[in-house]
Each structure stands twice: as structure tokens, then as C-alpha cells.
C-alpha positions as CSV (number, residue, x, y, z in Angstrom):
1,X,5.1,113.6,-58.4
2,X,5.4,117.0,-59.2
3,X,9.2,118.9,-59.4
4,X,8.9,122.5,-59.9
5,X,12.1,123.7,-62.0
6,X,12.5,127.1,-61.8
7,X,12.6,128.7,-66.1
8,X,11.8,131.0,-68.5
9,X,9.1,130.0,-70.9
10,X,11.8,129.7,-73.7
11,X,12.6,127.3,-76.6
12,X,15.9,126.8,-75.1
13,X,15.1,126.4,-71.4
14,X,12.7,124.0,-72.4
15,X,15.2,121.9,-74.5
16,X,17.9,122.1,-71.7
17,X,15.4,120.7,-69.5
18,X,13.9,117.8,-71.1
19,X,17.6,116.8,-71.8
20,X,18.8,116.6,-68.5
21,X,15.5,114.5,-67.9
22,X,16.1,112.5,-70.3
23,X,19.8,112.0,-69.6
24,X,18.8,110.9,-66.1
25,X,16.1,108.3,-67.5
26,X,12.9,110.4,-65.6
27,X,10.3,109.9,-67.5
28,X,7.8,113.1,-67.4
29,X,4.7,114.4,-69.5
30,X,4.1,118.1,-69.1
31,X,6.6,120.5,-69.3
32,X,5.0,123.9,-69.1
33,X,5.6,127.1,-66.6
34,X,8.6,125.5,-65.0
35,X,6.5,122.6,-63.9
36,X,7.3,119.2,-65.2
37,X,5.2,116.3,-63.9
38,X,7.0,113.1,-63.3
39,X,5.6,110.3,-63.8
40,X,7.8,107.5,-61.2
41,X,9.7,108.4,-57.6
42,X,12.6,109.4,-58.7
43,X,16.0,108.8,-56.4
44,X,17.5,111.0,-53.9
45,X,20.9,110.4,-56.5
46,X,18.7,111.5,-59.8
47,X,17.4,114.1,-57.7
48,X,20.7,116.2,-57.0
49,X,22.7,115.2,-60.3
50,X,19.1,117.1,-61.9
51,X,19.8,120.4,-59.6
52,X,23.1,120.2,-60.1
53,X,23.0,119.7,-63.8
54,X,20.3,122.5,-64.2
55,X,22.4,124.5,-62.0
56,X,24.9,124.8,-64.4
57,X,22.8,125.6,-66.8
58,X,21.8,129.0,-65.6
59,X,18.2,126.7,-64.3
60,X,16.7,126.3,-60.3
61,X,14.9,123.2,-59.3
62,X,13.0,124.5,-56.4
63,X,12.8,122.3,-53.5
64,X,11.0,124.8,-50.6
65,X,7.0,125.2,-50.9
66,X,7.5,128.4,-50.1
67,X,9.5,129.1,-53.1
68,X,7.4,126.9,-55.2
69,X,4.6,128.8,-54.5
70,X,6.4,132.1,-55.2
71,X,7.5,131.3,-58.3
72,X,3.8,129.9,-59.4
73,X,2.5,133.5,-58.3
74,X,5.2,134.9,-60.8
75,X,4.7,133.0,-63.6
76,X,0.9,133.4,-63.6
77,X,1.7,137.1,-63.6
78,X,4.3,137.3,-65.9
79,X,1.9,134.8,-68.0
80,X,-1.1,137.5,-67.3
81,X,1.0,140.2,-68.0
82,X,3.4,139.2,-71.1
83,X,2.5,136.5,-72.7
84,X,-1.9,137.2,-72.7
85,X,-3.1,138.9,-75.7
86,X,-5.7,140.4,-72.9
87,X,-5.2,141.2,-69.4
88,X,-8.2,139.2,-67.3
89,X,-10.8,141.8,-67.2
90,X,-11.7,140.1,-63.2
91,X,-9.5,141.7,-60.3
92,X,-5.9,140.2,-60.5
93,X,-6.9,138.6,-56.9
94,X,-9.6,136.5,-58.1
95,X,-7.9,135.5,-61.2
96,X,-4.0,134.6,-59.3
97,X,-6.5,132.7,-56.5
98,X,-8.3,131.0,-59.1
99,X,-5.4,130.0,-61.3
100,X,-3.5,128.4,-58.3
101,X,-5.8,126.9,-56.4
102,X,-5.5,129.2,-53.1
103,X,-7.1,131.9,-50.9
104,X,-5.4,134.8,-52.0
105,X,-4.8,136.2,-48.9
106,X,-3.0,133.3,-48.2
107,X,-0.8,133.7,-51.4
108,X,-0.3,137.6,-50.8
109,X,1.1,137.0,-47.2
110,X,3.5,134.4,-48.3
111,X,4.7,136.5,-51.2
112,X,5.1,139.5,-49.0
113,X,6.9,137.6,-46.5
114,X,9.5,135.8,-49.1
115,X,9.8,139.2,-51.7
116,X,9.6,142.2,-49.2
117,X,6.7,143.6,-51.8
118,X,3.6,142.8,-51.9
119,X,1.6,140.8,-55.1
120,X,-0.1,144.1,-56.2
121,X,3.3,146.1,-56.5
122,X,5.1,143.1,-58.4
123,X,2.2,143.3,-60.7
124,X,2.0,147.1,-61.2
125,X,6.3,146.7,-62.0
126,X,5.5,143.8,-64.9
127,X,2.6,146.3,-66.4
128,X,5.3,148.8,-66.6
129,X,8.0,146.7,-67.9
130,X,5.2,145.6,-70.2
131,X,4.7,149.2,-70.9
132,X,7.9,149.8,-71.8
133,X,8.1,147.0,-74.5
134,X,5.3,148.4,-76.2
135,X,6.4,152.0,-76.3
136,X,9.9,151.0,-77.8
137,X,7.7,148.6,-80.6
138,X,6.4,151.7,-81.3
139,X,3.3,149.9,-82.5
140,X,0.7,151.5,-80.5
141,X,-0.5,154.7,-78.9
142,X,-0.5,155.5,-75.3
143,X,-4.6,154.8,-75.3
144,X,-4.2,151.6,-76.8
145,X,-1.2,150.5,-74.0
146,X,-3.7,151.8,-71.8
147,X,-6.7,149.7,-72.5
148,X,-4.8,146.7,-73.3
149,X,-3.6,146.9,-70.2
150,X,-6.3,147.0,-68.3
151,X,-5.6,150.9,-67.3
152,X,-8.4,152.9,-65.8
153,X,-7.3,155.8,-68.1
154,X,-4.3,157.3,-69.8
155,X,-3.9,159.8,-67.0
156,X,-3.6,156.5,-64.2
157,X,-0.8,154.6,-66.4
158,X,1.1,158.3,-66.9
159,X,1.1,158.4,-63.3
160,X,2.0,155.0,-62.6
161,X,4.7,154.8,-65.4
162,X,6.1,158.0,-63.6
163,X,6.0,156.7,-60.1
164,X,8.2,153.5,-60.7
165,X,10.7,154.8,-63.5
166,X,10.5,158.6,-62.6
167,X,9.9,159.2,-66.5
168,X,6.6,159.9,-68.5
169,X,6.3,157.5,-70.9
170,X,6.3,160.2,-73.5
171,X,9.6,161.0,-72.4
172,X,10.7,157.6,-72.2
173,X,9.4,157.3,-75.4
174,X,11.7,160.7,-76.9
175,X,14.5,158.5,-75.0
176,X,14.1,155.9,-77.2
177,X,14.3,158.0,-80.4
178,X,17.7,159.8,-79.3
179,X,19.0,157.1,-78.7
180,X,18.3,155.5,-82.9
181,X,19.2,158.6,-83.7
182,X,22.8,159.4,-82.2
183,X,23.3,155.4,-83.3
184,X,22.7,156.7,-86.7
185,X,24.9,159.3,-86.7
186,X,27.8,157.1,-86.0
């Protein structure tokens, strides 16, 4: 049996997880993009003292397919996007379709039924937030965001980066060094 438990990939959410299973006797084995697979039924009573329990700890054990699915879109995107040392050089449709297991047509209706957006524009907001992390790192150059990425060019990320913040990156970027340098100056 399979509960999806809606986390950040985090030492600590991890930790606050396996101790409310473990305070509740569930015995599980993988614990890994807010999935955890259990390994016995567990009761209806164990069941709502875990969401309730995770509840107050800022967690979401997510009981609608709908939202399961969601979430499992996110997470392979935010995976894809944050956590890859290299975007998957395949289209992001074959890849999500592959990773999960479903027609992504399928999974692109649901999410844009649930989220209001569709997958392509939740993707194109992580690369910019992704984006935005590297500029303020300061560790590489525009080009190298670019390719990393997965960017057509420099031009098509400029754009982009412009379209969802209003800013050009090297403007963000001058942003970002005001900003050290009027804390400096106090």
C-alpha cells in the first residue's frame, strides 16, 4: 500500500515523517519524493492520527488521486528542474510521461484542470526560479544558465526571464548587487 505524504525533499521533513510512522507502529521501506510505501493495511484510526499529526507539522498526506497525481507531476519537475545536475535533453513530455507511468496528455489535462496552468508554464516558472538561484550564486554566466538549462539560446531565456518576472536577468542580477551593497553600508 502506497500513501503519498505531501514534502519537501528535506533532512527535516524526512525525519518528521519517519517519526510519526514510527510512533504509530507503520512499518514502511521507501521514503523518497513524498512517497512512503507501507508495507501492512494500516487502520482507518492510524490513518487520521498520521494526517493529523503531519498536519501539525506544516506536512499533507494526500488522500485524492487527483492530488496524488498533481503532486507526482511536481516533484518530477521540481526534481528535473532543481535537484538534476542536467536537464533531460528528451522533450519534458516524454520524460514527465515516462517517469510516471502515464499518457501525458492524460497528465497535462488533469494538471490544467486542478492548477488553472498548464504543465509547460509550471515548468517554464521552476527554470526561472532556477534561474534566479543561479544568478544570485553568482557562479556562472548567462551562457552557461543557458545551456544548463536546456535554453535554445541566451536571447530565448532573456525573453522568458523577462516575460514572468518583468526583469532581464542582468538587471535582476544589478538588483542583487545593490542590494550587498546598501547592506554594507549599514
Amino acid at each position: 500500500m502506497k500513501l503519498y505524504i505531501k514534502f519537501m525533499v528535506s533532512l527535516r521533513c524526512k525525519m518528521v515523517v519517519k517519526d510519526e510512522l514510527s510512533k504509530l507502529g507503520i512499518k514502511y521501506t521507501v521514503l523518497d519524493l513524498g512517497m512512503v510505501d507501507v508495507l501492512e493495511n494500516i487502520t482507518p484510526l492510524q490513518h487520521d492520527l498520521l494526517k493529523e499529526n503531519l498536519h501539525k507539522s506544516g506536512l499533507e498526506l494526500l488522500d485524492n488521486k487527483k492530488a496524488i497525481l498533481i503532486e507526482k507531476i511536481k516533484n518530477v519537475i521540481t526534481e528535473m528542474i532543481h535537484y538534476s545536475d542536467e536537464v533531460p535533453k528528451v522533450n519534458y513530455s516524454d520524460y514527465i510521461g515516462e517517469k510516471l507511468g502515464y499518457d501525458y496528455t492524460y497528465l497535462s489535462n488533469i494538471f490544467s484542470e486542478v492548477r488553472g496552468i498548464t504543465i509547460q508554464q509550471y515548468i517554464i516558472i521552476n527554470k526561472i526560479e532556477r534561474v534566479k538561484e543561479l544568478l544570485l550564486y553568482d557562479e556562472l554566466n548567462l551562457t552557461e544558465i543557458s545551456y544548463l538549462l536546456n535554453y535554445s539560446s541566451v536571447a530565448h531565456l532573456s525573453n522568458q526571464f523577462k516575460k514572468v518576472t518583468g526583469l532581464s536577468p542582468s538587471f535582476f542580477k544589478q538588483l542583487k548587487h545593490k542590494r550587498l551593497g546598501n547592506l554594507e553600508n549599514v
